[in-house]
C-alpha positions as CSV (number, residue, x, y, z in Angstrom):
1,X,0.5,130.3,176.7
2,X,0.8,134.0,176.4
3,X,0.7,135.7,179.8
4,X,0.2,140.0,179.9
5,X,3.9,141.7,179.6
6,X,4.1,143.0,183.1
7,X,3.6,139.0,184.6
8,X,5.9,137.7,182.3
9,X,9.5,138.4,184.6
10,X,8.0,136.8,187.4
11,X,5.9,134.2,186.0
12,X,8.7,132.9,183.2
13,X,11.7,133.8,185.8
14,X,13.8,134.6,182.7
15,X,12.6,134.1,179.8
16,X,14.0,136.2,176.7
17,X,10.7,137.7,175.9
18,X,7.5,136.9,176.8
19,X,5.9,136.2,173.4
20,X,8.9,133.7,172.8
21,X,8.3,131.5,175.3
22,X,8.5,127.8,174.8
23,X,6.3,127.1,177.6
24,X,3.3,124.5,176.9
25,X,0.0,125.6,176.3
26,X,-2.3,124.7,178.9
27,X,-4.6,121.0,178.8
28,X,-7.7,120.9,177.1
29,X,-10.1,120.4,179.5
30,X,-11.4,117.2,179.4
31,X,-14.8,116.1,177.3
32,X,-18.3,116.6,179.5
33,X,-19.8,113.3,179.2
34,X,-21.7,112.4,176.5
35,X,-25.7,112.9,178.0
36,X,-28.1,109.5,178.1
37,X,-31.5,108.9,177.7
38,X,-34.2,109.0,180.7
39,X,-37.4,108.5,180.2
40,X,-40.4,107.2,182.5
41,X,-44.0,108.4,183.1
42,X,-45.7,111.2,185.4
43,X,-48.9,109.3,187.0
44,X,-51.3,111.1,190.1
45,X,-51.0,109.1,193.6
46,X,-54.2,107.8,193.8
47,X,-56.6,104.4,193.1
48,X,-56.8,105.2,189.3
49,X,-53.1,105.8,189.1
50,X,-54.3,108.0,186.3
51,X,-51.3,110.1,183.6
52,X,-50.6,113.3,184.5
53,X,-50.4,115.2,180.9
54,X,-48.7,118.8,180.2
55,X,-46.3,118.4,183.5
56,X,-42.9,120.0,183.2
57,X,-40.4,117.7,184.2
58,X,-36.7,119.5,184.4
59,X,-33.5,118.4,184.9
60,X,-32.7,120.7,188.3
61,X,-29.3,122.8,188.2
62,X,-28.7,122.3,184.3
63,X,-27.5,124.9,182.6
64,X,-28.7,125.5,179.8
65,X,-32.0,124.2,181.5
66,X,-33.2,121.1,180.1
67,X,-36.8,120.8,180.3
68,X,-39.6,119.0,178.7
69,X,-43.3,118.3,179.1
70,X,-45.3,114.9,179.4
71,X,-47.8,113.6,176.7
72,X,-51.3,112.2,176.8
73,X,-50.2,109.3,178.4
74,X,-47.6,111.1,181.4
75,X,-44.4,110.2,179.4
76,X,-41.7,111.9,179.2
77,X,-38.3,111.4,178.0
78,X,-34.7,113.8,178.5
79,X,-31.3,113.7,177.9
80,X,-29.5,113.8,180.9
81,X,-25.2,113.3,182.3
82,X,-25.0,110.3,183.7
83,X,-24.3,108.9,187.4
84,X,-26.6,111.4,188.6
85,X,-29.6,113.2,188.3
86,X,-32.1,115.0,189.9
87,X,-35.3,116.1,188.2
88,X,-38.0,118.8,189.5
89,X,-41.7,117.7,188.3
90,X,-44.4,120.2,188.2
91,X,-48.2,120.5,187.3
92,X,-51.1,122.2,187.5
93,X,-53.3,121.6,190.3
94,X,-50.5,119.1,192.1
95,X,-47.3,119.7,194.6
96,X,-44.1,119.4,192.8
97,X,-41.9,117.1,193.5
98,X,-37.8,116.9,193.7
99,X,-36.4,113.3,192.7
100,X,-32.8,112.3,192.9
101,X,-31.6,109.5,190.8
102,X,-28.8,107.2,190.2
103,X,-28.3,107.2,186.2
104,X,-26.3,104.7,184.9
105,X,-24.1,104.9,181.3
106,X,-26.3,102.9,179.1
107,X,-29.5,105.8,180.3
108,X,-32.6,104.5,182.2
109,X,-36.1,103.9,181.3
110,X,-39.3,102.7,182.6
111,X,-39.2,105.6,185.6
112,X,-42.8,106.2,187.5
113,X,-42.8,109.5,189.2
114,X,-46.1,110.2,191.3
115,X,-47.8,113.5,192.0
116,X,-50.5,114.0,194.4
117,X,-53.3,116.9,194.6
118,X,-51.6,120.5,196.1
119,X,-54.4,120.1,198.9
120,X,-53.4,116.6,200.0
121,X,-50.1,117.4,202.3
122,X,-51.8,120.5,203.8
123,X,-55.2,118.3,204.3
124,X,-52.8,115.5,205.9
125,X,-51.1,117.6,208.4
126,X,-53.6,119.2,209.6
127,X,-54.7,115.4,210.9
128,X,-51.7,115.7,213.0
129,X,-51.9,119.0,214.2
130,X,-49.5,120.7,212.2
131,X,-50.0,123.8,209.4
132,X,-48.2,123.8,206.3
133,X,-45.7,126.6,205.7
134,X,-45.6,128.4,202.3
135,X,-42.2,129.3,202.1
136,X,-40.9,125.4,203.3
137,X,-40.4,122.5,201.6
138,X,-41.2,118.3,202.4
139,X,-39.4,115.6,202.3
140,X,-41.2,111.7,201.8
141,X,-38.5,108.9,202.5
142,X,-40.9,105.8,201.1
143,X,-40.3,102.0,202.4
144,X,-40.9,99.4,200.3
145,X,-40.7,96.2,202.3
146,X,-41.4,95.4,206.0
147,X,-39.0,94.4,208.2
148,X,-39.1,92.9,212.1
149,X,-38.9,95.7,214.7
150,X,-39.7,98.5,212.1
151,X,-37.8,101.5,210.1
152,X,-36.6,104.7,210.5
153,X,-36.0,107.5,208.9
154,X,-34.1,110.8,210.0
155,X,-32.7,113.7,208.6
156,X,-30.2,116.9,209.8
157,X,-32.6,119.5,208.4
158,X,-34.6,121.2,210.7
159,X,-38.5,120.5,210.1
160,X,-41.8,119.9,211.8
161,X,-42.8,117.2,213.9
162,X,-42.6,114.2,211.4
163,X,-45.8,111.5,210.9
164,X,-46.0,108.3,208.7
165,X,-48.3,106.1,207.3
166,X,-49.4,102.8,208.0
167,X,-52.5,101.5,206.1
168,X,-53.3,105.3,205.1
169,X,-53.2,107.0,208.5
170,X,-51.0,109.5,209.6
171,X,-49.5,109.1,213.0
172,X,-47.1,111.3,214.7
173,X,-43.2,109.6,214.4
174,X,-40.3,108.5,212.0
175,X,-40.8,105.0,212.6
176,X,-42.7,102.3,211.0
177,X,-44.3,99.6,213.5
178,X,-42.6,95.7,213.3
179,X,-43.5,94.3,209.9
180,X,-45.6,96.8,208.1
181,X,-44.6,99.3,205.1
182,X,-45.4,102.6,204.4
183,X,-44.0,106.4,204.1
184,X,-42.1,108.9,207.1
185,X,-42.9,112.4,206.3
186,X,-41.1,115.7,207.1
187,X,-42.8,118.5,207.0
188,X,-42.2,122.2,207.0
189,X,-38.6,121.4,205.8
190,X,-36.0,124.4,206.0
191,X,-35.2,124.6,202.0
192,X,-31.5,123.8,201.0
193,X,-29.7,120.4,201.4
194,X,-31.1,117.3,203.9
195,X,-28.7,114.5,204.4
196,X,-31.0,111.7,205.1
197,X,-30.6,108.0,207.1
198,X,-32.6,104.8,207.2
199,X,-32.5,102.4,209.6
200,X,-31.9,99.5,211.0
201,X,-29.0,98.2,209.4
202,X,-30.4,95.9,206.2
203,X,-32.4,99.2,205.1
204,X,-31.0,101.2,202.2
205,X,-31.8,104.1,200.4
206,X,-32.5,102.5,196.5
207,X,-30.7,105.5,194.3
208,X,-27.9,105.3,197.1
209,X,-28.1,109.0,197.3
210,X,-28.2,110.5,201.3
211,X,-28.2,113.9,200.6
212,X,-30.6,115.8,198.7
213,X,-32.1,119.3,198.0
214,X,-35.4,120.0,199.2
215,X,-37.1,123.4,197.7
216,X,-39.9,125.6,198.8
217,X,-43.3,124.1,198.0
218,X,-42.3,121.1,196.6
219,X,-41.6,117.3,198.2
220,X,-38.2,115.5,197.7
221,X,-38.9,111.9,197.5
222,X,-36.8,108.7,198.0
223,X,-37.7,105.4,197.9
224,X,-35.6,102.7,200.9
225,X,-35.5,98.9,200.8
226,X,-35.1,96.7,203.6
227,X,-35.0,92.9,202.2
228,X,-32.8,91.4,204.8
């Protein structure tokens, strides 16, 4: 490797002149790994479960961005690195939403990412006495199967009060009662990074990924599983 003239006394500590230098050139940096397939489908949270069509669905920090939009039917497909990813869904009319994901080699398929109406987290806060700030972000840990005594969720972020959802009703607190399923919501979430925990012990986050970004007028969403 050829290093500027003046470096070369000190760097080469002798050598007989710098562009004669036997030294080796530096290590090609190893390959980026080859991208995989993910695909899935963009639906709207509600009883129809209906497609959501034209939504943007990005792969969040890529550069150059990768980006595509879902067809009639809310499907989508990108090529992504795998291990990781985290993709950033938007659409008209709806909150966007921030979704970390565990990717493995092979790619991944058959992902359902839901969207609900831009009015429906202001609407539901204001049932618990809390007002939605604009330049905040949420957060929506989602449990999946009851368990005796109840779950938890916490984060380090600062935020509002949180609520859940039992049968549809918000109430004010991060736990779920003994036995029942539903979602623990932060709101009003400081944008940035939230590492986040469930509890008690047999409850896991599914992607296995704690910590997660959480951006200004969108909800970062992650599902936990508690099968003892």
């Amino acid at each position: 490797m050829r290093l500027p003239s003046l470096l070369c006394l000190v760097a080469l500590l002798g050598a007989d002149a710098c562009g004669g230098s036997d030294a080796a050139p530096d290590a090609a940096p190893p390959d980026a790994a080859e991208p995989v397939t993910l695909s899935g489908t963009v639906i709207q949270l509600s009883a129809t479960r209906s497609p959501v069509a034209n939504a943007t669905v990005s792969l969040r920090g890529a550069e150059p961005a990768m980006t595509t939009t879902t067809d009639a039917a809310g499907g989508f497909t990108l090529s992504v690195p795998p291990e990781r990813a985290t993709l950033v869904v938007d659409a008209d009319t709806f909150t966007g939403v921030v979704i970390p994901l565990e990717v493995p080699t092979e790619g991944r398929s058959g992902v359902e990412i839901g969207l609900i109406a831009s009015t429906a987290l202001t609407t539901t806060m204001s049932l618990v006495g809390l007002t939605q700030d604009a330049a905040k972000g949420a957060l929506i840990v989602e449990f999946a199967a009851p368990i005796a005594g109840g779950e938890t969720a916490t984060i380090d972020a600062t935020s509002s009060a949180a609520f859940h959802f039992e049968g549809g009703i918000p109430t004010t607190g991060n736990m779920l009662a003994s036995n029942s399923t539903g979602s623990v919501v932060f709101a009003n979430v400081v944008p940035g990074e939230a590492t986040v925990e469930v509890t008690p012990t047999p409850c896991v986050l599914v992607e296995g990924i704690a910590t997660v970004p959480v951006d200004v007028g969108r909800i970062t969403r992650l599902r936990a599983d508690c099968n003892e």
